[in-house]
C-alpha positions as semicolon CSV with decimal commas, in nm:
position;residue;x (nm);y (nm);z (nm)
1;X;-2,208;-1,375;1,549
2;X;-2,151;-1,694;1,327
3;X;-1,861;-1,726;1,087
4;X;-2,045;-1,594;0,804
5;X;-2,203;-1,297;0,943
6;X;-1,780;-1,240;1,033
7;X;-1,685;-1,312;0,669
8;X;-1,952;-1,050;0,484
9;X;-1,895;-0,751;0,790
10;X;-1,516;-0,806;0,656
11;X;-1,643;-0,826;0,289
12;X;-1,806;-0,467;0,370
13;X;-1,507;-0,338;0,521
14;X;-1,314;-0,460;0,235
15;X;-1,532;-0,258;0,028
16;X;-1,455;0,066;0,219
17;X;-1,124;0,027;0,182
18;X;-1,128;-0,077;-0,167
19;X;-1,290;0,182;-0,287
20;X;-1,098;0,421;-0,097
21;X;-0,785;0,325;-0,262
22;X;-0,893;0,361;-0,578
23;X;-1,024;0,724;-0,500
24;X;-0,689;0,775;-0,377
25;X;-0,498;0,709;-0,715
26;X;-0,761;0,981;-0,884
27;X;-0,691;1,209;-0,620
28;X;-0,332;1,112;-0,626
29;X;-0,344;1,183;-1,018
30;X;-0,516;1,505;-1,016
31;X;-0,338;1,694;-0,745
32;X;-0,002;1,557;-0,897
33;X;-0,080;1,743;-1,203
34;X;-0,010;2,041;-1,016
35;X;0,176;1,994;-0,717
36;X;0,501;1,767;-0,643
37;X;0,488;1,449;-0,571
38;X;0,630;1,538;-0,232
39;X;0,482;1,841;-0,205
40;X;0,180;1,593;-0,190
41;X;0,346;1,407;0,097
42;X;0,378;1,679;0,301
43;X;0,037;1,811;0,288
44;X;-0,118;1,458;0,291
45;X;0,127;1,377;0,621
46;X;-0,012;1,794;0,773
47;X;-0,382;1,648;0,730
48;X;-0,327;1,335;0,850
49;X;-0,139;1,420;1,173
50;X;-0,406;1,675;1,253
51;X;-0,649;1,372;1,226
52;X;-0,482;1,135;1,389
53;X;-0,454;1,358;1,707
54;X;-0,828;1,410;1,708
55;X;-0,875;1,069;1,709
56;X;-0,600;0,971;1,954
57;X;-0,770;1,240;2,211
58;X;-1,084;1,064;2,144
59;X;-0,992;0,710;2,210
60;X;-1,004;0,518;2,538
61;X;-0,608;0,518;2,617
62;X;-0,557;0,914;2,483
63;X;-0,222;1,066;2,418
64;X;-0,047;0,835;2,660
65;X;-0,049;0,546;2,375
66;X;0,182;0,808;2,181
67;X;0,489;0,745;2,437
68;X;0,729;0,517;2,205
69;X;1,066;0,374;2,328
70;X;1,156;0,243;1,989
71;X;1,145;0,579;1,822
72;X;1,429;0,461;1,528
73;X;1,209;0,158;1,449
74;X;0,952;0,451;1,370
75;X;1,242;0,624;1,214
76;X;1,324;0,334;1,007
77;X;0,993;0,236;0,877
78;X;0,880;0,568;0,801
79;X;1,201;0,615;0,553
80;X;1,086;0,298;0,366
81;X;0,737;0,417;0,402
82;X;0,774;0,751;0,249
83;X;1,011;0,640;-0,034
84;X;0,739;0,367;-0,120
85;X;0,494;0,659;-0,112
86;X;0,719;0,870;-0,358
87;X;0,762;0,628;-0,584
88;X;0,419;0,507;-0,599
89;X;0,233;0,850;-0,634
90;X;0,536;0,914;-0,938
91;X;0,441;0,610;-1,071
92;X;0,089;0,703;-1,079
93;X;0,167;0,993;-1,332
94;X;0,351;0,740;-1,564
95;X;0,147;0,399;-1,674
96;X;-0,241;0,267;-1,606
97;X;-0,366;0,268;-1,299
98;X;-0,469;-0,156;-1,311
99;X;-0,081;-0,178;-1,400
100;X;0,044;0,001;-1,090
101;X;-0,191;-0,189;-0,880
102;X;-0,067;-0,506;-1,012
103;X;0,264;-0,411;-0,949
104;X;0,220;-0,341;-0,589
105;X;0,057;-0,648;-0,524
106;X;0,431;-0,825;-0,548
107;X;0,483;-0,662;-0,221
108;X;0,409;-0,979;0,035
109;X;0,597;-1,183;-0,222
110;X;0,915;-0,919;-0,166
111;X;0,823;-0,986;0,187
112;X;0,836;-1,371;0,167
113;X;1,201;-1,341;-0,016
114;X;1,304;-1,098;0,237
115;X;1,165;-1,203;0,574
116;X;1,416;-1,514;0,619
117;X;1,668;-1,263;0,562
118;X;1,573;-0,999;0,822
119;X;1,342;-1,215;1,061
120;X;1,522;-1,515;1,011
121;X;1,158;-1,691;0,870
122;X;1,171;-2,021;0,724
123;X;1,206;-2,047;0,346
124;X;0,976;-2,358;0,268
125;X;0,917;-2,515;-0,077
126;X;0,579;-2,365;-0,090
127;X;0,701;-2,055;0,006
128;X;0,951;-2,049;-0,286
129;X;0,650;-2,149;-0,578
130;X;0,494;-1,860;-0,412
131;X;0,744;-1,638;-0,457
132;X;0,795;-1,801;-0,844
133;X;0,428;-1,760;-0,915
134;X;0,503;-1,351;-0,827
135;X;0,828;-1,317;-1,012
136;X;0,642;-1,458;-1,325
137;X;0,312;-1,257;-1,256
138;X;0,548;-0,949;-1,245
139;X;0,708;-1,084;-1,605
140;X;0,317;-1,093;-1,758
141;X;0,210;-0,770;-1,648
142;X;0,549;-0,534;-1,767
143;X;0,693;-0,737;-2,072
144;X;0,972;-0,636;-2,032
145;X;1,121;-0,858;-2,336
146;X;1,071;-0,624;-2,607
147;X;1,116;-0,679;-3,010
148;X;1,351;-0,378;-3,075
149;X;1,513;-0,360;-2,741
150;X;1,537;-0,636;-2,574
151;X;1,480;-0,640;-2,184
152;X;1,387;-0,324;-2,106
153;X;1,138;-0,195;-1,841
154;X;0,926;0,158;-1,854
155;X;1,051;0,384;-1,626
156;X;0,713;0,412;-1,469
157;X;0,744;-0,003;-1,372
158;X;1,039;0,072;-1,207
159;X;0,923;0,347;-1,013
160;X;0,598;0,096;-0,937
161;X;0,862;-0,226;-0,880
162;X;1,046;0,026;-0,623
163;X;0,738;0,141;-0,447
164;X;0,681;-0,243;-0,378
165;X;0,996;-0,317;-0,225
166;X;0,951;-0,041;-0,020
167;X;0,636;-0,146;0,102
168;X;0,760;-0,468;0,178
169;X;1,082;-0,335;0,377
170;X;0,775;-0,129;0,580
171;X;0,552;-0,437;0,601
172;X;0,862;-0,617;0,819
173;X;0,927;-0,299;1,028
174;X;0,565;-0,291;1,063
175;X;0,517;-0,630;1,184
176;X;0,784;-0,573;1,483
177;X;0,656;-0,255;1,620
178;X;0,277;-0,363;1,575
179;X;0,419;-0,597;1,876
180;X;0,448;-0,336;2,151
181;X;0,281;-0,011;1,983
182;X;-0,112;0,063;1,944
183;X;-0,198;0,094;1,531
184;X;-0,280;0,516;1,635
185;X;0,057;0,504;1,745
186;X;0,223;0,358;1,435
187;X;0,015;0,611;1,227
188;X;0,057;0,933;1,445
189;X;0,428;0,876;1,338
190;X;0,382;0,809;1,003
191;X;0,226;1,139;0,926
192;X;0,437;1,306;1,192
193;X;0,781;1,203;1,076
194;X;0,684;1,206;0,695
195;X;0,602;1,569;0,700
196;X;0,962;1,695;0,772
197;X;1,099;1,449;0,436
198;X;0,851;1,578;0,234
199;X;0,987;1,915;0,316
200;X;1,346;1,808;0,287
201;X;1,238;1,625;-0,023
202;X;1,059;1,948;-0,206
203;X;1,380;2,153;-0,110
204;X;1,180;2,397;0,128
205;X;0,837;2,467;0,246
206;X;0,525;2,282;-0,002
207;X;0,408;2,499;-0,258
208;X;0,018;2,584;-0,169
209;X;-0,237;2,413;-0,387
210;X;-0,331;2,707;-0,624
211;X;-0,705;2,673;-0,628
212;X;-1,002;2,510;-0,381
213;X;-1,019;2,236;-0,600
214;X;-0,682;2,070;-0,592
215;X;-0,706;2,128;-0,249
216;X;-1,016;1,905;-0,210
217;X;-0,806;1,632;-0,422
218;X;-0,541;1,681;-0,154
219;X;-0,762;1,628;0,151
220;X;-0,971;1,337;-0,051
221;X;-0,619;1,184;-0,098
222;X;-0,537;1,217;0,272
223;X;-0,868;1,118;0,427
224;X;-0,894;0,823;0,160
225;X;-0,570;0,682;0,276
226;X;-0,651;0,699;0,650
227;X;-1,002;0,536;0,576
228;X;-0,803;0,268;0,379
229;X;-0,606;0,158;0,703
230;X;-0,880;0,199;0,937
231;X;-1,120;-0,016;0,716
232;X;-0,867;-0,315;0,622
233;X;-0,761;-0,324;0,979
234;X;-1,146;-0,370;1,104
235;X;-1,115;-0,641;0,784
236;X;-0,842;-0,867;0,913
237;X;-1,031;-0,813;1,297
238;X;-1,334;-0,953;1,163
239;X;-1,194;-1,280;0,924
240;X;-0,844;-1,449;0,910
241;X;-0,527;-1,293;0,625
242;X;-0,646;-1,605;0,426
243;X;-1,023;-1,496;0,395
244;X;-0,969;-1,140;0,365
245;X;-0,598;-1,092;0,226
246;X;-0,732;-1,206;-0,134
247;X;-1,099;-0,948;-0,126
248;X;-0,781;-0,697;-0,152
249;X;-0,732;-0,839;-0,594
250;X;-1,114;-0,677;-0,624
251;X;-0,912;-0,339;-0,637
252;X;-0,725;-0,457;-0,981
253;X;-1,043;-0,510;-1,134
254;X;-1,233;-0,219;-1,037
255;X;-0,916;-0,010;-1,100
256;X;-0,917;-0,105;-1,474
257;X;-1,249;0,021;-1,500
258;X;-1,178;0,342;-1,338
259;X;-0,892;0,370;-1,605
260;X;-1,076;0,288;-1,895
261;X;-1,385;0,493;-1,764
262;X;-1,198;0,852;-1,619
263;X;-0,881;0,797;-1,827
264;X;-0,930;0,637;-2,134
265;X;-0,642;0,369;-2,057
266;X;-0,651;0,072;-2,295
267;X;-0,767;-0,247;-2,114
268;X;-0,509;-0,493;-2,105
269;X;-0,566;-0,875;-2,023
270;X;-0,220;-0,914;-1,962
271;X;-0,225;-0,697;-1,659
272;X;-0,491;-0,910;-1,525
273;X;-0,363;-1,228;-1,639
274;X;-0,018;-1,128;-1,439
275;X;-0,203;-0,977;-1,100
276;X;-0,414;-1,384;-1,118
277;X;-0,015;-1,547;-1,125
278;X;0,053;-1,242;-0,807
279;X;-0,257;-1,314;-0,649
280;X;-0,227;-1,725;-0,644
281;X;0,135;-1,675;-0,534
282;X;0,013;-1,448;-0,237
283;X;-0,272;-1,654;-0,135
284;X;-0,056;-1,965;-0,125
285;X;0,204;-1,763;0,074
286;X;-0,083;-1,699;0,317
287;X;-0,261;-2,030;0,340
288;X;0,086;-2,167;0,442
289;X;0,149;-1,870;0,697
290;X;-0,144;-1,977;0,835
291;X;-0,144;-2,342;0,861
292;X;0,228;-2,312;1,031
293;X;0,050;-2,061;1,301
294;X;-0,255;-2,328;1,342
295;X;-0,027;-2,613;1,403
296;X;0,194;-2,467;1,630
């Protein structure tokens, strides 16, 4: 297949998970009306795992892929992962949907400021106007200079600006144990080890969704977030990070229309304005992640 036919199969993939992301915030906002936000962990982690097992006992190398020697690097990212989760699924109670997508988007550039701390990566001059272009795309979408008070940041940005740095903690954990364990491996973990910190985190077993429709939002949000990784990681097979890294900035777009459709949430160009600053700043992050890899 030619490099374009490669480019639109990972458009169409892109589209899958797209749009399963964004059915993921609804769901994500509908069950939380009712249940916890780790409640929702726990029985998004119970669905998963039962998924991922089916899966894992259909696949080529079985349950033998499962054996792990680096158990607390599993350990590790699934703490980060799980706070990231909490935080994000709070935050999606709190401000516009388009404005917690934007916010998550800083995550590669907490990754770029982080990595030459924890992976000993180099810190290049192009890296750094990436990482300024984020820091002021993050400025443009909160505000946080106020009239009255000053700097000041919603509560619901912080929980956002935490989910990101959480993410990006995961995203370097990730990227070592993506070395020497199978992607079912790194997810059978996920929703295995999450499970017990929901429970820990809701003080005791999950309170039952109360009726058969929060429990469809439940499984919707599960199965939506399992589709996500399965679809962006057939993306990035199909097309290089540079190609299909920046299809992922369709979701702030379509996620402001889902606000202002489902939620009435005023549309706001700054929020758009900032996630164009995030988005250049990732893209040139990539573009140079890539050229080092090409030239070495």
């Amino acid at each position: 297949m030619g490099e374009t036919g490669r480019i639109w199969r990972a458009a169409l993939w892109m589209a899958g998970a797209l749009s399963a992301l964004s059915l993921m915030a609804v769901a994500g906002r509908e069950a939380g009306r009712v249940l916890s936000t780790a409640d929702l962990l726990v029985w998004r982690s119970v669905i998963g795992c039962g998924v991922v097992c089916m899966i894992v006992g259909l696949s080529p190398q079985g349950y033998g892929q499962l054996r792990s020697g680096l158990l607390h690097m599993h350990l590790l990212r699934n703490l980060l992962h799980f706070t990231g989760q909490f935080c994000w699924f709070t935050a999606v109670l709190m401000i516009p949907l388009a404005q917690l997508f934007a916010l998550e988007f800083t995550s590669p550039v907490w990754v770029l400021l982080l990595a030459p701390l924890f992976l000993a990566e180099r810190f290049s001059l192009k890296r750094s106007v990436a990482g300024l272009l984020g820091f002021l795309g993050v400025l443009t979408v909160v505000r946080p200079f106020g009239v009255d008070a000053g700097l000041a940041l919603d509560s619901g940005q912080v929980w956002a600006l935490a989910a990101a740095i959480s993410f990006a903690g995961n995203m370097l954990v990730t990227k070592r144990l993506s070395a020497d364990e199978t992607s079912l491996c790194i997810i059978f973990y996920m929703t295995l080890m999450q499970a017990p910190m929901g429970i820990v985190a809701s003080g005791g077993l999950p309170a039952l969704p109360p009726d058969g429709l929060i429990w469809l939002w439940v499984l919707a949000l599960a199965l939506c977030g399992l589709v996500a990784h399965f679809c962006m990681a057939e993306a990035f097979r199909q097309a290089d990070a540079a190609i299909v890294a920046p299809m992922d900035f369709a979701r702030l777009p379509l996620i402001a229309v889902v606000g202002v459709i489902f939620y009435a949430e005023p549309f706001d160009p700054f929020v758009l304005l900032g996630g164009g600053l995030i988005f250049i700043g990732n893209y040139l992050n990539i573009r140079t992640t890539t050229g080092l890899t090409r030239s070495r």
